[in-house]
N, C-alpha and C positions, 0 to 999 in steps of 0.2 A: 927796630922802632916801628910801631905802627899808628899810622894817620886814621883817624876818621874822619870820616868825610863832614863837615857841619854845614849842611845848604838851609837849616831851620824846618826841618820837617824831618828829624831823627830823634828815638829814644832816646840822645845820648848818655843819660846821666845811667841808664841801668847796663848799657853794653860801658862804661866807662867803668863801672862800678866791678864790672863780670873781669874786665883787663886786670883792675887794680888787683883784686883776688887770688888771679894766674899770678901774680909780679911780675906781668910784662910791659915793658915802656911803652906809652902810647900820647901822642898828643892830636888834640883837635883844632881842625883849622878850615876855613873857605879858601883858601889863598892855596891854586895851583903850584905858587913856585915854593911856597913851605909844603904841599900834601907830594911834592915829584921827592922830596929828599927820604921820604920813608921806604921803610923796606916791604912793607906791604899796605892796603888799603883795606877798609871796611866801610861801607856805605850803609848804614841806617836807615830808617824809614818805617814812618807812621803819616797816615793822612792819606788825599786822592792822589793817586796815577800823572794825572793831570796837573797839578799844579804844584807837585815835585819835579818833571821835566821842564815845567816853563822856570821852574828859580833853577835846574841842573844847566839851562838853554843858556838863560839871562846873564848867570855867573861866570859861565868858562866854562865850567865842569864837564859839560857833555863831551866837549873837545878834548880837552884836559884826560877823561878817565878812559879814552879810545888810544892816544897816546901811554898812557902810562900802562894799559895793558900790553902796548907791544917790546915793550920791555923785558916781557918776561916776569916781572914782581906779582905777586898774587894780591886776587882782589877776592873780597866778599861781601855780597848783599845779604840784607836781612830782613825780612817781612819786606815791608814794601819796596825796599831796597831789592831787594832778589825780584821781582817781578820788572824793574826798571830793566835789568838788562837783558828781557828781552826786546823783539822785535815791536810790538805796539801790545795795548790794551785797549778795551772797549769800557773800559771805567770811565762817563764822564764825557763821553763822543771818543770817537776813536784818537788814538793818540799814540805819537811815534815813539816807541822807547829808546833803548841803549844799542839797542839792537846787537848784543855781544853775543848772544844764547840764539837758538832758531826756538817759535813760541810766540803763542798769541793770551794774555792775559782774559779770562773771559768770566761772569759773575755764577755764583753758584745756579741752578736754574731754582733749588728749592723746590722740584716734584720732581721725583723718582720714577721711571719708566712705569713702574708700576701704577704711576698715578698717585703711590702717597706722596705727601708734603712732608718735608723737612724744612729742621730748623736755618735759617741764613741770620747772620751769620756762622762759619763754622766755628765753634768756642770749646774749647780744653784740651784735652788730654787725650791724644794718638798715637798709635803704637805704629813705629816709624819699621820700613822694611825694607834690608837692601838690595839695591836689583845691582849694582855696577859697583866694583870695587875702585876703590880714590883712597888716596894717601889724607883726605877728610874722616873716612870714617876707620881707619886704620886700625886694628885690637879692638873695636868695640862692638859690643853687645845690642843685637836689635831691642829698640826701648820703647819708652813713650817721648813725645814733648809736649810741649803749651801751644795749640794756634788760638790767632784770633785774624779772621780774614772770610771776607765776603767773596772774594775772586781769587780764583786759584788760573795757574798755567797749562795751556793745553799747547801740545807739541808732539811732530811727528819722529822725533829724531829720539829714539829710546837710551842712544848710546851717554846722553846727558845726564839721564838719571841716575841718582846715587841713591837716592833712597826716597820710598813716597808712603803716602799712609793713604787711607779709602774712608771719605765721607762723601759716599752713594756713589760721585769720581772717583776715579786715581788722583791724588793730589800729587806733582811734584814734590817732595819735600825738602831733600838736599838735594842738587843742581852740579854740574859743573864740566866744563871742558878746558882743557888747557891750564891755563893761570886763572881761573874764571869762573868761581862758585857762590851757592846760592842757598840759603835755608828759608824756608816758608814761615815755621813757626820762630819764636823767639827763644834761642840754643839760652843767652842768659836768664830766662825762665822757666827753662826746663828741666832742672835738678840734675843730677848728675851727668845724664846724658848730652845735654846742652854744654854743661863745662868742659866734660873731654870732646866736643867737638869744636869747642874756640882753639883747646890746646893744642890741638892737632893743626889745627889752620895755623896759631901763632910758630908751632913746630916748622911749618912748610916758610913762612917767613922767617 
């Protein structure tokens, strides 16, 4: 059974929608002592950096989802949900994340060494590439997916990376150490490639 996380600043009804699909049990809940009885976790997230950690703070949750990784049960962030667990963001003044992942959340800069300007935020369709092999992207085929995200993760620790795609940066894209992963763009937006990589997460839970 899988818990999502609901602190009010997650997609839920479309990663809700992506579970039912799979026909995997999932329920949603704020409440630590209903989200510790699932067998895995998934953390959603849409909105600023900032004021996802202050209702993560307010709630429990921040405590709660530090404990329930040392359990060993697998967790996974999703758009801005993946960017909570790292160490801080500069979204907003700077601000302390999950600190699970090593990684600093930073905004696209929007000019290219070259001096062109690109577009912020980064919007659609990238062809995702894998640098680290994880029981996440397991059988599957380098693809596209869907981002939509102003600030991407910068990190010195390469061994995290599972897979990233290039809009003028490396973007992180899937993420992960241990029980402890993380997708940039949105896997239930992303057509086929996005479903087998929930399935594989649901597989690992």
């Amino acid at each position: 059974m899988i818990g999502i996380v609901d602190y009010g600043m997650g997609n839920l009804f479309s990663v809700s929608q992506a579970l039912k699909r799979l026909e995997v049990p999932f329920f949603l809940s704020e409440d630590p002592v209903e989200l510790a009885k699932a067998d895995g976790l998934i953390l959603p997230g849409v909105g600023a950096f900032k004021d996802a950690m202050a209702r993560l703070n307010e709630s429990g949750l921040t405590s709660f989802l530090h404990e329930y990784v040392k359990t060993g049960k697998p967790l996974l962030g999703i758009c801005l949900g993946m960017q909570l667990l790292f160490e801080e963001s500069e979204e907003g003044g700077l601000t302390k994340g999950l600190a699970l992942l090593p990684g600093r959340v930073v905004r696209f800069p929007g000019q290219a060494e070259s001096g062109e300007t690109y577009k912020v935020p980064h919007m659609g369709w990238n062809r995702l590439k894998w640098e680290n092999s994880s029981p996440i992207t397991a059988n599957l085929e380098e693809d596209y997916a869907y981002f939509v995200h102003s600030y991407y993760v910068k990190t010195n620790d390469n061994n995290i990376l599972i897979g990233t795609a290039s809009y003028n940066e490396e973007v992180p894209a899937v993420v992960g150490r241990n029980n402890v992963f993380g997708m940039q763009f949105h896997p239930e937006k992303s057509s086929k490639l996005g479903v087998e990589l929930l399935k594989n997460f649901t597989k690992m839970v």
